[in-house]
N, C-alpha and C positions, 0 to 999 in steps of 0.2 A: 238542784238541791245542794246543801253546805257536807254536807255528810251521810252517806247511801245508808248508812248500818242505824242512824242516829231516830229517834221516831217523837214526834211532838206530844206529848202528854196533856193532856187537861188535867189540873191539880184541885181546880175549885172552880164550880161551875155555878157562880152566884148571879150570874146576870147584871154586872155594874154597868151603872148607865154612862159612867167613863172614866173607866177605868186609867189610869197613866203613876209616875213618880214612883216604880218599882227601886228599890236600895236593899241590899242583904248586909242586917246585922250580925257579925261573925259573932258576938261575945254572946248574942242569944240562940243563934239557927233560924233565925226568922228571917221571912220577906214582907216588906213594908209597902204597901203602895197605897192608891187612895182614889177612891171615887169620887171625881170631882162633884158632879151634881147632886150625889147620894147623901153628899157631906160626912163622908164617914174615910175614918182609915181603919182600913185591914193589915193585921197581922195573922202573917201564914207561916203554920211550923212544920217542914214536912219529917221530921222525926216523928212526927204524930198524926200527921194527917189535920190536921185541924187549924182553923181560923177564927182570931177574936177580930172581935171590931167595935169599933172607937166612934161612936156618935159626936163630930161635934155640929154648932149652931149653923155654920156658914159654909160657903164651897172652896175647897180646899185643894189648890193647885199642886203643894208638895208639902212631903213630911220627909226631917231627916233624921237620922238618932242625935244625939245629943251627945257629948263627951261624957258629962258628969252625971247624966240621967234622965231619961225624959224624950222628947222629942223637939225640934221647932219645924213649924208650919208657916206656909204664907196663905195665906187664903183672900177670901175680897173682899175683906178689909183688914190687910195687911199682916205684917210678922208676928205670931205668939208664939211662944214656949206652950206644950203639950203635955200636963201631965197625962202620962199612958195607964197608971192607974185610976184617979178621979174621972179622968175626959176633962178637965177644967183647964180654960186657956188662960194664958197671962200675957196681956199688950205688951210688945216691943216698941212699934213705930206700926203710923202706917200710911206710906208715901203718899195716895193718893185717894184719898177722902176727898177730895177736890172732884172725883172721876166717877161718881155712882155706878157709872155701865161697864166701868174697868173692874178685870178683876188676877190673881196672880193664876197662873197655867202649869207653871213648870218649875224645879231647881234641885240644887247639885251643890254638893260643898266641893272645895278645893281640898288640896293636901296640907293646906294651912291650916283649912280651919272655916275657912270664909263659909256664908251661905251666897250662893247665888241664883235670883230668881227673875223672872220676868213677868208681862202683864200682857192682857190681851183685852179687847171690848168683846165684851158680854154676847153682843149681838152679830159679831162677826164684823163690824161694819168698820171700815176706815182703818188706820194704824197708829193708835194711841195708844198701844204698848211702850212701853221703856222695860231697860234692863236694868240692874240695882243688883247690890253688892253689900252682907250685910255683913261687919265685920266682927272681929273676935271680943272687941269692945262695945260693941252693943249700936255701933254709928252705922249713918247710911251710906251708902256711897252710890250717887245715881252715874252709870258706865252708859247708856243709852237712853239719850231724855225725849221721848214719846219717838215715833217713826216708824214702829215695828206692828205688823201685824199680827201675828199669833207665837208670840215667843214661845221656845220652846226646846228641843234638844239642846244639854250642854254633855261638854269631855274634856279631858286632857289626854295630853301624848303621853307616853312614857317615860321620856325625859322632861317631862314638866316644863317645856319652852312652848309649847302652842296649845290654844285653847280652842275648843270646836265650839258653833253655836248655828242654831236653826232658828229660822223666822220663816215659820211654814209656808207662809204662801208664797216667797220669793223660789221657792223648790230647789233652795241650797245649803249648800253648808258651808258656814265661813270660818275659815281659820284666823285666828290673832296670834303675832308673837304676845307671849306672858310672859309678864315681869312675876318670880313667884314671890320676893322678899316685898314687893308692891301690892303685886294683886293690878296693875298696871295691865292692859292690855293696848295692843298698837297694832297698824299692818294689816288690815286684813287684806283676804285674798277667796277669791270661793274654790274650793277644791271638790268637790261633789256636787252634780246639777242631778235631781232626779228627772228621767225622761218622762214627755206625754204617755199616758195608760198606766203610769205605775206608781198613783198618786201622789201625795205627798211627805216630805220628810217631816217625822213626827219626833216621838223620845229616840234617844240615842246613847248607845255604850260604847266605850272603847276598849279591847282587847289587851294582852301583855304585848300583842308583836306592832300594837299601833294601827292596827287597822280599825273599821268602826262598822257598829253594827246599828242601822238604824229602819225605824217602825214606822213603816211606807201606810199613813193613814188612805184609806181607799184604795190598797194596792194589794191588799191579802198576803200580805209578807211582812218579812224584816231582811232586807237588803245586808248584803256583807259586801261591802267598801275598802279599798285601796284610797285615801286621801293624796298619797304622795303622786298616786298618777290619775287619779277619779277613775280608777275602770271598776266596774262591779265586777266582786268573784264572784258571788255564788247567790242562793237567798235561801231564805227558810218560808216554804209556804205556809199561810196559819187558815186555820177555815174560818176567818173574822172578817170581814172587808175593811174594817175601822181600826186596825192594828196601831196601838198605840205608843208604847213603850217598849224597853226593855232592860236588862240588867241581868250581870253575872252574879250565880248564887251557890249555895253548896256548899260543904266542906273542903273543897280542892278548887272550887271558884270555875267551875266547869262546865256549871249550869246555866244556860240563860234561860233567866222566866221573862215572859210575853205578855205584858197588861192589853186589854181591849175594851172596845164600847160598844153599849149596844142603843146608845144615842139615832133617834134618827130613823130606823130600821120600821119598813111599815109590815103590817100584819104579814103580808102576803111572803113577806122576803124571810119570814122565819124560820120556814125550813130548809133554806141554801144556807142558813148559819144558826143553828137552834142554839150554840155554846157561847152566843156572840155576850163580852162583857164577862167572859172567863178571865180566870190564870192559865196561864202554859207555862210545859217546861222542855226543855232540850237539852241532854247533854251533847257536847262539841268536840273538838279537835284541838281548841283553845282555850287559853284560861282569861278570868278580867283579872284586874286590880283589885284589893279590897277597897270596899264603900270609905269614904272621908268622911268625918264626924264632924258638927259642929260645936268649935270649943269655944264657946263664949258661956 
């Protein structure tokens, strides 16, 4: 365990069929995340206890707040802006219409501003992912052009020189130095290998002290990470096998909530995980960053 005294909570026990892209909006109190296959975002307030949720047409790999209002999403078929009150999208771009079976997984803004997201095939097959980089003016920027197979965890360090990124099924985590005034990334290096039986590195946050926390898919946890030396300190057990995401939330940024999926799960295995495709929450020992908005 990360914390003896600390106890995981279920906050909202909706059953998303895959759950991932958790981001805490400070200016409202809310946690944002998104059911890919549900095609839906959820917003969860826990001042209130309560969650809305956001119908839209297609699946929907992340949502992020918006600077000036609003949301943007990448989904499969590519970048819109979200209004959060209609549910109505508006086309940015969308890389690859060329790729029926592709579709976006995951992403994360920078401290600039950037959105950054990635791709995966539909059907798990092969690695026609790329990474993309969508910037404060509205252009694309493709950073990894097809090679990946299931994009996915992004971060930054706290001095904002290295960027973390996951491509699940290689079972690591790569570091790039970052150019921040570019958006430039270079270098990489892998600093986090997850071992055999403790599945795979899925969503991922990063801490105030640099360390990272990330959402072991099939390993019923969320792993806490040393990058500088890859030793694992501690983990957080979740009672989900398909632990997906995660993200600091709260008033004091103290909380991490726990996205999950209940993708997958046959009849029989429902009651070793009846909450599977919940929210959780923990408070910790550490604090994250606040979420980056994008300002385009």
């Amino acid at each position: 365990m990360v914390q003896g005294n600390a106890e995981l909570e279920l906050v909202w026990d909706g059953k998303a069929t895959l759950g991932e892209g958790p981001v805490w909006d400070h200016r409202t109190g809310q946690m944002i995340w998104v059911d890919i296959m549900g095609q839906v975002v959820h917003l969860f307030t826990p001042a209130e206890g309560t969650t809305r949720s956001i119908a839209v047409d297609q699946k929907v790999g992340a949502a992020v707040p918006r600077e000036q209002g609003g949301m943007v999403v990448a989904t499969e078929h590519g970048f819109h802006f979200l209004d959060a009150a209609s549910g109505s999208l508006a086309r940015i771009v969308d890389p690859e219409s060329h790729l029926p079976n592709n579709r976006f997984n995951d992403g994360k803004c920078d401290r600039s501003g950037r959105f950054w997201a990635g791709t995966m095939a539909q059907d798990d097959s092969g690695t026609t992912g790329s990474l993309y980089c969508l910037d404060v003016d509205g252009s694309l920027r493709t950073v990894h052009d097809g090679g990946i197979g299931v994009s996915n965890g992004l971060g930054w360090s706290p001095d904002n020189k290295t960027m973390y990124y996951i491509d699940s099924p290689t079972k690591q985590v790569v570091a790039y130095a970052y150019d921040e005034e570019t958006g430039v990334i270079s270098d990489p290096r892998t600093v986090v290998t997850i071992p055999e039986g403790e599945g795979f590195p899925d969503g991922m946050s990063v801490d105030s002290e640099g360390m990272l926390w990330i959402a072991q898919w099939g390993g019923w946890q969320v792993g806490y990470w040393n990058p500088h030396t890859g030793e694992k300190l501690g983990s957080i057990p979740v009672p989900v096998e398909r632990t997906s995401s995660c993200a600091f939330g709260g008033e004091q940024l103290d909380e991490l909530y726990i996205t999950t999926a209940s993708v997958g799960i046959k009849e029989e295995e429902w009651d070793k995980q009846p909450n599977a495709g919940g929210l959780f929450r923990i408070k910790l020992h550490v604090k994250g960053a606040p979420a980056n908005f994008y300002r385009g």
